[in-house]
Every structure is written in C-alpha cells, then in structure tokens.
One Martini backbone bead per residue (centre of mass of N, CA, C, O) as a GRO file, in nm:
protein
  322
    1UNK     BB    1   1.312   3.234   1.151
    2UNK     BB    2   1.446   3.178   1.409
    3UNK     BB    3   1.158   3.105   1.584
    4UNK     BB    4   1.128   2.898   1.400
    5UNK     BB    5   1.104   2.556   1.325
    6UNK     BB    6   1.243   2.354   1.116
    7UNK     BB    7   0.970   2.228   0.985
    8UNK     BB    8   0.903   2.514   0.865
    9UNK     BB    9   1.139   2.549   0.703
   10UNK     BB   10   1.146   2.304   0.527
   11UNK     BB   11   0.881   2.389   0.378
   12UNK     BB   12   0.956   2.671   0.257
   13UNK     BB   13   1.170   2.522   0.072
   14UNK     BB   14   0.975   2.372  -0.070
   15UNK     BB   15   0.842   2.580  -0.211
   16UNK     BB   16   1.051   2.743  -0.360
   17UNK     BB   17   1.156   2.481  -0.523
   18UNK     BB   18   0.911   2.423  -0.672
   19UNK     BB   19   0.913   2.722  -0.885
   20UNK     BB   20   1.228   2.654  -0.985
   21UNK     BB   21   1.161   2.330  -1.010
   22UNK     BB   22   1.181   1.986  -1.094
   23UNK     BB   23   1.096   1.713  -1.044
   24UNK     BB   24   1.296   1.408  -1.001
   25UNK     BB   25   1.295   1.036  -1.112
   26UNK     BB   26   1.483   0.761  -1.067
   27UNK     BB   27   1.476   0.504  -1.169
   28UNK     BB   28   1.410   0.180  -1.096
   29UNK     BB   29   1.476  -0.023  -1.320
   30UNK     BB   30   1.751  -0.070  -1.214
   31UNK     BB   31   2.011  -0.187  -1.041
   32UNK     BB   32   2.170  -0.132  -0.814
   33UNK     BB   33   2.444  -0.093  -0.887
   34UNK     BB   34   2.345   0.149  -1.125
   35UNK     BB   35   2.296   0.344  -0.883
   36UNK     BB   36   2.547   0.344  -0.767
   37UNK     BB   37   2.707   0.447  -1.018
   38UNK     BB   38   2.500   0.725  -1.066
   39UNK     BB   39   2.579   0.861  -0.778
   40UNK     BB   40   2.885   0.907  -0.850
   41UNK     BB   41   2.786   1.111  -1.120
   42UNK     BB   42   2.570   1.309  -0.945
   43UNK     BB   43   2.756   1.438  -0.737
   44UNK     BB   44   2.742   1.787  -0.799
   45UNK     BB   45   2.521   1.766  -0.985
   46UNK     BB   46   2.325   1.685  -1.296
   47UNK     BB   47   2.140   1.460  -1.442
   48UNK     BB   48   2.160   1.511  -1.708
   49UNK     BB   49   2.509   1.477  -1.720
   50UNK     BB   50   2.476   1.187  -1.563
   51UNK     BB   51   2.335   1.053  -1.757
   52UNK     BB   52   2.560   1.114  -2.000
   53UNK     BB   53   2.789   0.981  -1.867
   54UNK     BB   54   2.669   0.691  -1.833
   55UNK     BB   55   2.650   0.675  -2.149
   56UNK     BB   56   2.957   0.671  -2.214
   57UNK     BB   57   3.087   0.407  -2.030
   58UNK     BB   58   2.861   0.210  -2.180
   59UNK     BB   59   2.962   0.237  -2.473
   60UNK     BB   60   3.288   0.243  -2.460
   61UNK     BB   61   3.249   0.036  -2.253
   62UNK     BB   62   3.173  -0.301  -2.263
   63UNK     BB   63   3.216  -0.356  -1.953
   64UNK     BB   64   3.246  -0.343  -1.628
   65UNK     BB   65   3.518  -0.473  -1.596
   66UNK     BB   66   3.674  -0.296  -1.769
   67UNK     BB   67   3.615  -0.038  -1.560
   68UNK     BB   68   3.789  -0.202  -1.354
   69UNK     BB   69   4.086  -0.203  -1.560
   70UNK     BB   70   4.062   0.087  -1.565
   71UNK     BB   71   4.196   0.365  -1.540
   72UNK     BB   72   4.165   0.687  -1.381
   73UNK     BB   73   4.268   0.835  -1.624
   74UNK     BB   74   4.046   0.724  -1.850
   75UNK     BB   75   3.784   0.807  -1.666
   76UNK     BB   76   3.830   1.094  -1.686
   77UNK     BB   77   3.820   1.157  -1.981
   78UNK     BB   78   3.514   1.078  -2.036
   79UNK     BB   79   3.450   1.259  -1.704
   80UNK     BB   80   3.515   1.555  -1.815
   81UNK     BB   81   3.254   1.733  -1.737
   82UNK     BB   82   3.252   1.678  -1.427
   83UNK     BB   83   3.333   1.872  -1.127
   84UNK     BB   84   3.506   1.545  -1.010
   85UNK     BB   85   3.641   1.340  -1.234
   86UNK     BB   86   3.824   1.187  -1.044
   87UNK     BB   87   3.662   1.100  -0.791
   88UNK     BB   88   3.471   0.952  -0.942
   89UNK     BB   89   3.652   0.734  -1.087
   90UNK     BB   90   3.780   0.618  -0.821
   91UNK     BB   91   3.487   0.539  -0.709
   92UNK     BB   92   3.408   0.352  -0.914
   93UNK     BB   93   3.621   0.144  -0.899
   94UNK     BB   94   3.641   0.053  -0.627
   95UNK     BB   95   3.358  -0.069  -0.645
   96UNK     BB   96   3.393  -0.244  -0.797
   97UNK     BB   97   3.625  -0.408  -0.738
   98UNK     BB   98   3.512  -0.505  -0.465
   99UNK     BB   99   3.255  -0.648  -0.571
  100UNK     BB  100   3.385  -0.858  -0.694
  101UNK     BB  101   3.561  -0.974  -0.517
  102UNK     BB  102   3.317  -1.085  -0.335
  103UNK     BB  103   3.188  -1.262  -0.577
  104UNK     BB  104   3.282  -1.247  -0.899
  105UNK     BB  105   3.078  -1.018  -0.962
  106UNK     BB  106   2.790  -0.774  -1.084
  107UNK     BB  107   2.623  -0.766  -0.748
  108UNK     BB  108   2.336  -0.660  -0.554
  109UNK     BB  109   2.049  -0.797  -0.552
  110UNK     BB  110   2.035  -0.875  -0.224
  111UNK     BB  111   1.982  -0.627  -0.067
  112UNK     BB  112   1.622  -0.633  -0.123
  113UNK     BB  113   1.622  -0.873   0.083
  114UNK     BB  114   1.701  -0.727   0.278
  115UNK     BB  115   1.654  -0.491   0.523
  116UNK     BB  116   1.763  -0.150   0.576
  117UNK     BB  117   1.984  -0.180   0.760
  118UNK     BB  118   2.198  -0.418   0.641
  119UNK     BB  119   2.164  -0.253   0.363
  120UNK     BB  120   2.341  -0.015   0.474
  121UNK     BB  121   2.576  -0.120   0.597
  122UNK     BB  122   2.695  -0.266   0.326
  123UNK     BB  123   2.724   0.000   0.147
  124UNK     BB  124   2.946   0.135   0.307
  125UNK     BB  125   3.163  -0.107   0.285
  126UNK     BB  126   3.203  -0.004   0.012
  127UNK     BB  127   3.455   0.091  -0.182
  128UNK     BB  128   3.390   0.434  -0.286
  129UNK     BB  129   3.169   0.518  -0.080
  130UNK     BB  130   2.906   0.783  -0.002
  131UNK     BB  131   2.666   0.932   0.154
  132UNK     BB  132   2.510   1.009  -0.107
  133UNK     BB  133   2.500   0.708  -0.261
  134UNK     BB  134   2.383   0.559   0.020
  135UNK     BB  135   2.124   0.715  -0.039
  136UNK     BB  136   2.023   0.667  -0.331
  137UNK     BB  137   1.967   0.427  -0.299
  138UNK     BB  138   1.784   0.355  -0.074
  139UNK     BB  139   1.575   0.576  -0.269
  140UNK     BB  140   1.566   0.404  -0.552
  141UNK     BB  141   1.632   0.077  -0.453
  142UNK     BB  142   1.484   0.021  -0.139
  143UNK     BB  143   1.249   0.266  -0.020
  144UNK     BB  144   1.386   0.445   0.149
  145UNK     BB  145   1.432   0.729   0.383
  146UNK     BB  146   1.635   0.943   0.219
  147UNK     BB  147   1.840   1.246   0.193
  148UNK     BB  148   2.060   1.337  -0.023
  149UNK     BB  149   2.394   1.479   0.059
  150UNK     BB  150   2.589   1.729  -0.075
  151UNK     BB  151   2.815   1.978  -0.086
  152UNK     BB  152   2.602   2.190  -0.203
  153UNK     BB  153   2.364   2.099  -0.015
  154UNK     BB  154   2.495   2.178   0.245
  155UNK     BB  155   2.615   2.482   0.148
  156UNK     BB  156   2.335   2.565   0.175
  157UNK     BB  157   2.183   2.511   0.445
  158UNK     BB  158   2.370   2.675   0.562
  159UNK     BB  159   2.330   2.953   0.469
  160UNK     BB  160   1.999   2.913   0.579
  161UNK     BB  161   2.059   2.793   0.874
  162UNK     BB  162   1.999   2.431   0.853
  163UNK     BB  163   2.285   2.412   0.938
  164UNK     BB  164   2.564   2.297   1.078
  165UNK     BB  165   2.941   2.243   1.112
  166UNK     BB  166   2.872   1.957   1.182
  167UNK     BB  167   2.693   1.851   1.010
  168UNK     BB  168   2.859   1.928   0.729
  169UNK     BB  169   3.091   1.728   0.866
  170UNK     BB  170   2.859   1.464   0.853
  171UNK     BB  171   2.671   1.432   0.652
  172UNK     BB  172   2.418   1.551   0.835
  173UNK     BB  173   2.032   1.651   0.935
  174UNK     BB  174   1.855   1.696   1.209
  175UNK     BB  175   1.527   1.626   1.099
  176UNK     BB  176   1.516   1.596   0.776
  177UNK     BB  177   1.289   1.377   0.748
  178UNK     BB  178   1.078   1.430   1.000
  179UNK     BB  179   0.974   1.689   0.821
  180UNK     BB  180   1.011   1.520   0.566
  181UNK     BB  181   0.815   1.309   0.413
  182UNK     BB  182   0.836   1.002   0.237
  183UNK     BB  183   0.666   1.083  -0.022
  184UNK     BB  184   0.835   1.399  -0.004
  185UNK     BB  185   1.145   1.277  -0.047
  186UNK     BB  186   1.221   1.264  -0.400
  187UNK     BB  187   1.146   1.562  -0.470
  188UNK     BB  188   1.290   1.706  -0.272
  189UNK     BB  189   1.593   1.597  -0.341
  190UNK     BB  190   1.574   1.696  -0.620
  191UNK     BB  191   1.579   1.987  -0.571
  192UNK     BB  192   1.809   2.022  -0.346
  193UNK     BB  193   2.015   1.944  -0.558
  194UNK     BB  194   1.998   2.168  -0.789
  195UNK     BB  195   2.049   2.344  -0.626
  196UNK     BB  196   2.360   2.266  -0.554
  197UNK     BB  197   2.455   2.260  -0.846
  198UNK     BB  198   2.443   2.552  -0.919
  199UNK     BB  199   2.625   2.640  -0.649
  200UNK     BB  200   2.870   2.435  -0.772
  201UNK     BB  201   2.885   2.629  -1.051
  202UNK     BB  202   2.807   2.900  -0.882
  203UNK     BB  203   2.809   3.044  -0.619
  204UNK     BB  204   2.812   3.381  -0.780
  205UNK     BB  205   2.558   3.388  -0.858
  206UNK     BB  206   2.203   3.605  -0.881
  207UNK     BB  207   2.021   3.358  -0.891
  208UNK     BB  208   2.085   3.170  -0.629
  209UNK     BB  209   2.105   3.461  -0.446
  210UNK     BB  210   1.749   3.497  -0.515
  211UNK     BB  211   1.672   3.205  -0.386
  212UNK     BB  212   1.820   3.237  -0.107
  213UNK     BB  213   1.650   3.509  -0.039
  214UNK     BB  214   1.378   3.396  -0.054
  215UNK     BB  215   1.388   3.208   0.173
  216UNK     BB  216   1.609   3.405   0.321
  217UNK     BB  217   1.766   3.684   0.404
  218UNK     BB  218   2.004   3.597   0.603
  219UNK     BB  219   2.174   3.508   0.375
  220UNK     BB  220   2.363   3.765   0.360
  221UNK     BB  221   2.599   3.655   0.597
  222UNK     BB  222   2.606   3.351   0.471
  223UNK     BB  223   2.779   3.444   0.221
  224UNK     BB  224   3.062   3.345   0.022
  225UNK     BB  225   3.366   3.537   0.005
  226UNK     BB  226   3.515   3.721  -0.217
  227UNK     BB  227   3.795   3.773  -0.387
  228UNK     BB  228   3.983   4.027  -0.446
  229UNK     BB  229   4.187   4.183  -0.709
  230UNK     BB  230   4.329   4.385  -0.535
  231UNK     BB  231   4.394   4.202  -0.242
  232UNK     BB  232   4.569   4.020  -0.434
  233UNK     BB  233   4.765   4.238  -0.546
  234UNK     BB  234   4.853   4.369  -0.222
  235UNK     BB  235   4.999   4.059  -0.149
  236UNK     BB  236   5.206   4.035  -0.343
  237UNK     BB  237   5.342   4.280  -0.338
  238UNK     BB  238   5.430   4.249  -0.080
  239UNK     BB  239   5.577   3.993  -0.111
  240UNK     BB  240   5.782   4.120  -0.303
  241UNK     BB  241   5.877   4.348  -0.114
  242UNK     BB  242   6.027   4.148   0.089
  243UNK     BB  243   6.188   4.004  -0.083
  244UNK     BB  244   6.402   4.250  -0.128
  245UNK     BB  245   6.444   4.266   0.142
  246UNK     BB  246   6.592   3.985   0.170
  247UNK     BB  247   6.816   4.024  -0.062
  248UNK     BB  248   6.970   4.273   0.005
  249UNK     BB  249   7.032   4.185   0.265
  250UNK     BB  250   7.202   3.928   0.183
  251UNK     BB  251   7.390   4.095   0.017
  252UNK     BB  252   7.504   4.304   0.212
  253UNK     BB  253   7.639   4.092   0.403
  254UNK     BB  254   7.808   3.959   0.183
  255UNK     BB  255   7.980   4.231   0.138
  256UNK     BB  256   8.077   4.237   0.386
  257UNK     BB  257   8.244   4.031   0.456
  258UNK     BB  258   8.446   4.038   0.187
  259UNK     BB  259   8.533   4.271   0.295
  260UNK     BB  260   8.755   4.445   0.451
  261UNK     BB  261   8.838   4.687   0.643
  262UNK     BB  262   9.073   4.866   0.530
  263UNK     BB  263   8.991   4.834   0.157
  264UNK     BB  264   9.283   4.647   0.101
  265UNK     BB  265   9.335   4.353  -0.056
  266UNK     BB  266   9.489   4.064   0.117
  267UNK     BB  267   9.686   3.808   0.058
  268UNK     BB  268   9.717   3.505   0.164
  269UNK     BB  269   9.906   3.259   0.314
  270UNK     BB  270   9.977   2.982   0.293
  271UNK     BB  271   9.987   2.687   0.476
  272UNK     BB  272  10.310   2.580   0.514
  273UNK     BB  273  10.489   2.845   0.463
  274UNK     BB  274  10.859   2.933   0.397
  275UNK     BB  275  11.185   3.034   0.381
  276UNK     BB  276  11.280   2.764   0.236
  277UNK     BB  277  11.069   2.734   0.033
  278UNK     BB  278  11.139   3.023  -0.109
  279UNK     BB  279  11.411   2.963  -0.206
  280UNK     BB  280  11.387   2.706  -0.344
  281UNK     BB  281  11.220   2.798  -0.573
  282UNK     BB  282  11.452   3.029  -0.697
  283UNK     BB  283  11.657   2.784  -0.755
  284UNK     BB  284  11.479   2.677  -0.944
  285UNK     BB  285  11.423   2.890  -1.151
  286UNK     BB  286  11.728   2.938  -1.219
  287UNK     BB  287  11.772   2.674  -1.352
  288UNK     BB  288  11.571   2.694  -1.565
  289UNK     BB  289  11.679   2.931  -1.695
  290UNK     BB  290  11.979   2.782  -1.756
  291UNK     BB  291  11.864   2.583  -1.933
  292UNK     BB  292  11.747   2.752  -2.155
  293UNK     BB  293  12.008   2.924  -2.253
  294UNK     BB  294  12.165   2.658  -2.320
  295UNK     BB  295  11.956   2.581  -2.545
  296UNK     BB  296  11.970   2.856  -2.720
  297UNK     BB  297  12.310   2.840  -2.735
  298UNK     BB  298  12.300   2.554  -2.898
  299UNK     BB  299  12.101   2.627  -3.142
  300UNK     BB  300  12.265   2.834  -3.272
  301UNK     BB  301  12.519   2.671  -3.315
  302UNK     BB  302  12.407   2.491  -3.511
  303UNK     BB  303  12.336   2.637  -3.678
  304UNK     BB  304  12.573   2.831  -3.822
  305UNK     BB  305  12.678   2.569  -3.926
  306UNK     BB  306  12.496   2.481  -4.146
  307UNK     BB  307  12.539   2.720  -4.271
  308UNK     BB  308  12.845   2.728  -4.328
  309UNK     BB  309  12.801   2.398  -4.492
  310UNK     BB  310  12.671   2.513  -4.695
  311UNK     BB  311  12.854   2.761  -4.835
  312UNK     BB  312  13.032   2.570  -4.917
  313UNK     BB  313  12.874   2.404  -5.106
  314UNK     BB  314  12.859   2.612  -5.284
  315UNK     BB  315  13.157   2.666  -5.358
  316UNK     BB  316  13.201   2.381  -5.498
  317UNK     BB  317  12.960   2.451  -5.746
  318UNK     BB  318  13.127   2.694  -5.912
  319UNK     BB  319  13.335   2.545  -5.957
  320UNK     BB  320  13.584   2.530  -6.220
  321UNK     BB  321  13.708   2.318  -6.404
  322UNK     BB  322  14.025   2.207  -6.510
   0.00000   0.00000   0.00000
C-alpha cells in the first residue's frame, strides 16, 4: 500500500467504511446558526448521541439566550453524555456569545449570501469554532466541499498512514478533498466520522482494530500501545522504594547529627551566663528559703495561741459558780 498513491488509498478506504457503515446526512433545513451548534456537540462522538443532546438543550432551556447566561457547568450536566462535555458546553457558549455580541442577535444566515471564501473566514473568526465545525457548516449549511476531521478521525488516519504528525496537528490532510470527489464527500465524512467516534469511544476495541486491519495489515506497527497492569505496578514499586530510601536517609542524617560525638548529652550553658550571676541565684534563694522557714514558724506560733486561749475559755465554762 506504501507504494500506491493517496488517492488509491482513499478509495479502499471509502469502500471499506461502506461495508461496515451507513451514510448519514445531517439536515439541510437547519440556520446555519444551529449547524453551527449541531458541531459542536457532534466533535468525536455518534450523530444519534449528538441529536440527543441537541434535543435535551433546546427543551430544557427557553431559548439561545437563555444557554448563553447559562454556565458552562450547568451546560456541562445537559450534555454529560458527550465524550468532552465541558469543551462542548464552552464552545457552545463562546460561540453563541460572540454571535450575540456582533449583531445583538442569533443569526448568521447571512453567510449563505457571500461566497464559500469570506463565509469560511467569517466562521473562524467567531470566538469557540474548531476546525471540525467550520468544516461541517461548510459543508452542511453552504454547499462547499470540506470533509471535517476530529481527533477521532485524525488519530485513525494517522494509523492507516493516511496522515503524518504535522498534519495531524494541523487538522488538515493534504489531498483529501482532490481524492474524494465533491458528490461523495458528505457519504465519505461520515462514514470516516462514525470509524472515529468508535476509536475515541474504545481506541482498544477488537472490532475498530480488525475494520483498521482490514483497510491496511501494516496498521498493527502504528497502533497505540497500551500501558500494562504489571508495567505501572512495578514503576509504582520502584517509586515508593526510592521513596523510602530517601525517607531513611533523612532520618539517619538528623539522628547523626543530634547525637553528640562523646555518646553522653551535655547542656550547653546559656549565653551570658557567669558567676555573678550564679551567686546571685543562690542567694536569691537562700532568702527565699529563710522568709518561707519565718512564715511558717510565725504561724504555728499563732496558731498554739489561739489553742491555749480556746482551752482558758473552756475551762472557765466548767467552773460552778459560787
């Protein structure tokens, strides 16, 4: 396969999805607006999914407006369904904001009048379109011969060794249009859609790798290794023992250096400390010592009275009168 041209690969690659997919295209009676809308919920998922969601935003809430004062994490819960419901919910809002913004209202049939050049500039321009959703207005709503590729459906080419990383991250595959003809090119984009949402929905299904094995054998070279249980098990292992080897070593280094050399702890003497000072201390305490000894030899001496002088009154309450 390496040796025929692109435009061979393309065609194998078209009756292929043929076998295993159905066409499907989306309405034509849409505004461009709701194309536009329809995209963005559409990016690397199934058509049947993104119908669904389109329908649960357009019930729950009133009106465009209303999802456009609507956070996108209450946008995120609509369409939690979707397999990036917050970039969903962001581009839509962007998108709708932006709208608002230039006209003060939520409408873009105007590009429908200008030529295929300045209405694909147009859609750029507006704030939270990707590539993919300028490519399906084009190619839904003005007529023109674009063929959208998400990530999905990138990261199959790549595979298939119909893209190269550059262009992969270009989001753009040279020749793809001039191979496919512009008649079969809504059967094409979404045929090769459908291959993508199943890839980005399980790139490790068994059915995706024998439908990818079957347009080329040599896609098992360039298809994405899985991480083993065993691999992250043992790099686990590895990092808490390093971990505990640096744990030990820090303790062993703090227990070296509180330890003295000698083996016996010695108190430092505090820092300004002589022996003045240390006289004084001791007759500090001497006086301390010898005003406690007079305080309580001051009060047993009281107390002694005041029992002798209880035993007088009691003997003069015994005594009979005369």
């Amino acid at each position: 396969m390496a040796s025929s041209s692109r435009a061979t690969q393309f065609t194998k690659l078209h009756k292929v999805l043929k076998k295993h997919y159905k066409p499907i295209t989306a309405g034509a009676e849409r505004p461009v607006l709701e194309h536009l809308i329809f995209a963005c919920l559409l990016e690397n998922t199934h058509y049947d999914l993104a119908e669904e969601m389109f329908a649960a935003i357009t019930e729950e809430y009133f009106d465009w407006n209303e999802i456009r004062v609507s956070s996108v994490r209450e946008l995120t819960e609509t369409m939690a369904r979707l397999p990036d419901p917050p970039a969903a919910a962001s581009h839509l809002k962007c998108i709708l904001q932006h709208v608002f913004e230039a006209s003060y209202s939520f409408d873009l049939e105007g590009l429908r009048k200008k030529n295929l050049g300045p209405a694909t500039d147009a859609l750029k321009k507006i704030n939270g379109t990707t590539d993919f959703a300028v490519s399906c207005v084009v190619q839904f709503a003005l007529g023109g011969h674009s063929i959208p590729l998400d990530a999905g459906s990138l990261e199959v080419m790549r595979i298939l060794g119909l893209a190269t990383e550059e262009e992969v991250e270009k989001h753009s595959i040279s020749g793809l249009e001039r191979a496919v003809p512009k008649s079969k090119g809504i059967e094409f984009g979404s045929l090769l859609h459908q291959l993508g949402a199943d890839f980005t929905a399980n790139p490790f299904s068994s059915e995706v790798r024998s439908k990818l094995l079957e347009i080329e054998p040599e896609a098992k070279n360039r298809w994405p290794k899985r991480r083993s249980t065993k691999s992250a098990a043992k790099t686990l292992a590895a990092k808490g023992e390093s971990r505990k080897k640096q744990t030990t070593k820090k303790t062993s280094e703090g227990r070296a250096k509180e330890e003295p050399k000698s083996g016996v702890k010695k108190r430092k003497k505090p820092a300004g400390t002589s022996k003045k000072a240390t006289a004084k201390k001791k007759t500090t305490k001497k006086s301390t010592t010898s005003i406690k000894r007079k305080a309580t030899s001051s009060g047993k001496k009281s107390s002694n009275r005041s029992v002798n002088k209880k035993k007088a009154s009691d003997g003069l309450s015994k005594r009979k009168p005369r």
